[in-house]
N, C-alpha and C positions, 0 to 999 in steps of 0.2 A: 504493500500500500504506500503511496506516496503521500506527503505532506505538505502542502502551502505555507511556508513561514503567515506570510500575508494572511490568507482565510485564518488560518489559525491563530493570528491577533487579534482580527475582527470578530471570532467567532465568541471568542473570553470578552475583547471589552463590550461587548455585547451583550454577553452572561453576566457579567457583574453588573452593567448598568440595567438591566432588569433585576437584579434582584437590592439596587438601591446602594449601590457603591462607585458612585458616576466617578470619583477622585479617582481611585483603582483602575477603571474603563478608562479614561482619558489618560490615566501613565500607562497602559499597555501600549492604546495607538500611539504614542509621540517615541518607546521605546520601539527596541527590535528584537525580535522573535529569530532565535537559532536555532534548530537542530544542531547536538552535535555529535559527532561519530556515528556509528551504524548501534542499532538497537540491538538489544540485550533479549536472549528467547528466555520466557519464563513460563512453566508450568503452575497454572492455576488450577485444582482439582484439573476438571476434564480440559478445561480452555490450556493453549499453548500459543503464549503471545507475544507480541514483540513491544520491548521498554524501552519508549524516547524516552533519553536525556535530554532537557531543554533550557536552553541558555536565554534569558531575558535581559535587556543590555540595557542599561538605564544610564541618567546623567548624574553627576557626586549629589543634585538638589535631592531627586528621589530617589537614588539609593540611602541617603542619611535620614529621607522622610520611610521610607520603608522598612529600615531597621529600627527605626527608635521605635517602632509598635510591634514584638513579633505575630497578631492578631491579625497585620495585614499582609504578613509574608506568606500566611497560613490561610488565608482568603485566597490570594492569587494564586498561592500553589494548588488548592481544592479546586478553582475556576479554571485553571490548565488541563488538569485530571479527568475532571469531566468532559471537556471538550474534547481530550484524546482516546478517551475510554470509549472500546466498541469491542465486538466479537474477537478482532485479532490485535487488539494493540492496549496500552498501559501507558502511564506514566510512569518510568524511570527517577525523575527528581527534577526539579527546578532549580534551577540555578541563578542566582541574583549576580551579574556582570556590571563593570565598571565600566562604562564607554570611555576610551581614551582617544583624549585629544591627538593631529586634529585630524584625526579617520573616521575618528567615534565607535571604532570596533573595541570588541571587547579581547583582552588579551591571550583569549584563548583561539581567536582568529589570527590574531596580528603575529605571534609569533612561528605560525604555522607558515603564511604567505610572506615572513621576510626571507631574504637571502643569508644562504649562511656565510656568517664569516667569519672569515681562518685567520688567524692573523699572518701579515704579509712575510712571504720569507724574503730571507734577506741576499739585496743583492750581489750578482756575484764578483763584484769590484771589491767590496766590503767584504766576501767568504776568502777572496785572493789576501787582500790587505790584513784578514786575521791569522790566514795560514803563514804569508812571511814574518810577519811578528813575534808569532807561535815560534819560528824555527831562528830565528834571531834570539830570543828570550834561553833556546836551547843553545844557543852559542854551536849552530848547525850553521853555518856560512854558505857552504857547498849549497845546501837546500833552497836556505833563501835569496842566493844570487839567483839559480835556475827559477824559483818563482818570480821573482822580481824582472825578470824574462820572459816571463811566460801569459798567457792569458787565459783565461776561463770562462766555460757557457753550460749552461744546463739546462734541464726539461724535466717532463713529468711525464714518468714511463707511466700507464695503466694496465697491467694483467689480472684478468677478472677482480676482484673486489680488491687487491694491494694494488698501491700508488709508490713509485718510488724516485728520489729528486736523482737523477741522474747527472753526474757533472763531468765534462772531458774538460783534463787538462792540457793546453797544449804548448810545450815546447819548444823553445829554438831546438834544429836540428844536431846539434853537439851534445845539446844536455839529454835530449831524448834517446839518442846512442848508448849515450852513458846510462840512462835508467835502464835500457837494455843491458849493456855489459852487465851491471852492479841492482841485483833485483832489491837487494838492504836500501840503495838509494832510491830507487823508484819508491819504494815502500813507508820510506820515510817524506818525501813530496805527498803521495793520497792518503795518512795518517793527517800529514797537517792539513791539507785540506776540510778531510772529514771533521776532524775537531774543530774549525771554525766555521761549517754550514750546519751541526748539531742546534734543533729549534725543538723546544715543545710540542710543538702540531707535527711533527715529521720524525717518524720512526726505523726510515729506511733511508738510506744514502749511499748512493754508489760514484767511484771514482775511476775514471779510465784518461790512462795517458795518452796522448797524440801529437802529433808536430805541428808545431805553430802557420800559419796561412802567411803566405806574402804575397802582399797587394801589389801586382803587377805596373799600378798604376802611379805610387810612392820611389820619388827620383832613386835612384839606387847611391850607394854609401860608399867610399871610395871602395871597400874589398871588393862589390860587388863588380866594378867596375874597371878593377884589374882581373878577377876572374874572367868577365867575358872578354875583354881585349887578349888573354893567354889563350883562353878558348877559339877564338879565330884564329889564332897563331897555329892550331892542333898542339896545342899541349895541354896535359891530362891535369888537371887539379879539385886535389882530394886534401879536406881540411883534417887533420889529425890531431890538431891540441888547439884550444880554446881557453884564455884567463883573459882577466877582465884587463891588461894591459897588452895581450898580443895573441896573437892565432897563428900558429904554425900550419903549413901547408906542405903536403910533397907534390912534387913536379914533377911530370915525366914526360918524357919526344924522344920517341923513336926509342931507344936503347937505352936515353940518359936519363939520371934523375936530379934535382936539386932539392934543398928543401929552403923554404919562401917562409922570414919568420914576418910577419906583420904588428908593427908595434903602433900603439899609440903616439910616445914619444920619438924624440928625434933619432935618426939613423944610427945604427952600430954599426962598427967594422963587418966585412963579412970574416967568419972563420968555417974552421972546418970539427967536424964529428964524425968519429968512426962507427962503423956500420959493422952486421959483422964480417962481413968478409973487404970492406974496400970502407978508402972515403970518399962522404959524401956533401957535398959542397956544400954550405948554409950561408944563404943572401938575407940580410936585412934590409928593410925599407920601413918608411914612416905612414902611417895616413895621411899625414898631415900633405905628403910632396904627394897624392894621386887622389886629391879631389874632384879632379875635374877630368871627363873624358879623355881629353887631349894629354894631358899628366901621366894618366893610367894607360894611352897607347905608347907615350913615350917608355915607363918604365917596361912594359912587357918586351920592348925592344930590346932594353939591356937585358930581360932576362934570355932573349931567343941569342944575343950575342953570346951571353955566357953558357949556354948550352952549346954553344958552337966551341966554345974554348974547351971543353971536356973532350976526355978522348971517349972512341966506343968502347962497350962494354967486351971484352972478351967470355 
């Protein structure tokens, strides 16, 4: 059986104002009439019926005029009961509701139809910035130079009812090498991670490493830019050590190799390092002398000279 909030206000203040409680009949119509939830089955000797709950939503004047007498809570509730009572149906209870402003619902509607909400997690500038901190605080250097390098992005995996905040970190390509070689290191970057994206609302957190994205579109830096002036040269270069003041590189054409230290500060001599079977040349250069295209095709020249000065390999 279905139910009319509407008929079913008009039907009570109806009833009460026949039987001489016209105050009562005029606070039904000016209130609202709820159903709420699904009805409750009750066995009555033979009858089997179903029990509205009924929510009556009034303003603070007549709800504070309605409790100060409990004679007319108990009028209205008997005026409800009756109007809902038939072969298959009951009153459950009436319910006296508070309309809150300024919806006028009563609070057992409004917080049904809000949105929920999570509190915001945090972003992930701020999970990076707690994870370097985190590994500084541990006098972890290694860690936190490679985060302080690094960037990070996340999402919300969903498999069936678990959510879980997914974060990749990624890498320049040296330090992600190394979290390869060194699994202790790797392991220590998505520790500190995890410890700074830990939130109340989120029980799950996953951490995957990756190599950092280069925007093709970002002038390139002088190494890059002795790399591809060598590159058109056909010589092979492969970065093999990486610190925050120089990058070593080896070098190879044809038969020869050098190795290419690349330093921040100004030029050192070149010397030489033994390998293990022969030696192997070691050129320094500055960034500072191959900022500029023109720079970086002049130095790749002296390097193609001094590969020429090497004898072949037997």
């Amino acid at each position: 059986m279905f139910l009319d909030e509407q008929s079913l206000a008009s039907g009570v203040a109806a009833l009460l104002e026949a039987r001489g409680e016209r105050e009562l009949g005029a606070l039904v119509r000016r209130s609202i009439v709820d159903l709420v939830g699904r009805a409750e089955r009750w066995s009555m000797g033979a009858r089997d019926v179903a029990a509205h709950r009924i929510a009556l939503v009034v303003s603070a004047a007549d709800h504070v005029w309605l409790s100060s007498k409990p004679a007319r809570t108990d009028a209205l509730r008997e005026a409800f009961a009756t109007a809902v009572r038939s072969p298959e149906t009951e009153l459950e209870n009436l319910y006296l509701v508070l309309a809150l402003p300024p919806s006028q619902l009563g609070f057992h509607r409004g917080y049904r139809d809000a949105p929920v909400r999570l509190p915001e997690a945090p972003a992930t500038d701020s999970v990076l910035g707690g994870a370097i901190a985190l590994c500084w605080a541990k006098e972890d250097e290694a860690a936190a130079q490679a985060l302080e390098r690094a960037t990070l992005e996340d999402a919300i995996v969903t498999t069936g009812a678990r959510s879980v905040r997914r974060f990749v970190l990624r890498l320049d390509a040296p330090d992600f090498a190394n979290a390869e070689r060194d699994t202790a290191f790797g392991d220590r970057l998505m520790h500190a991670v995890r410890s700074a994206a830990v939130t109340a609302a989120e029980t799950t957190t996953a951490v995957f490493l990756g190599v950092r994205f280069v925007a093709t579109h970002i002038p390139p830096g002088p190494e890059a830019l002795l790399v591809r002036a060598l590159e058109r040269k056909n010589i092979a270069v492969l970065p093999v050590m990486r610190h925050d003041d120089r990058t070593l590189f080896a070098l190879s054409c044809q038969d020869k190799f050098l190795l290419l230290e690349l330093r921040n500060g100004p030029r050192k001599k070149s010397k030489a390092i033994e390998s293990i079977e022969e030696i192997v040349d070691r050129l320094g250069l500055s960034k500072e002398s191959i900022e500029s295209p023109e720079a970086a095709e002049a130095a790749s020249d002296d390097v193609v000279r001094r590969f020429c000065e090497i004898p072949a390999r037997r």
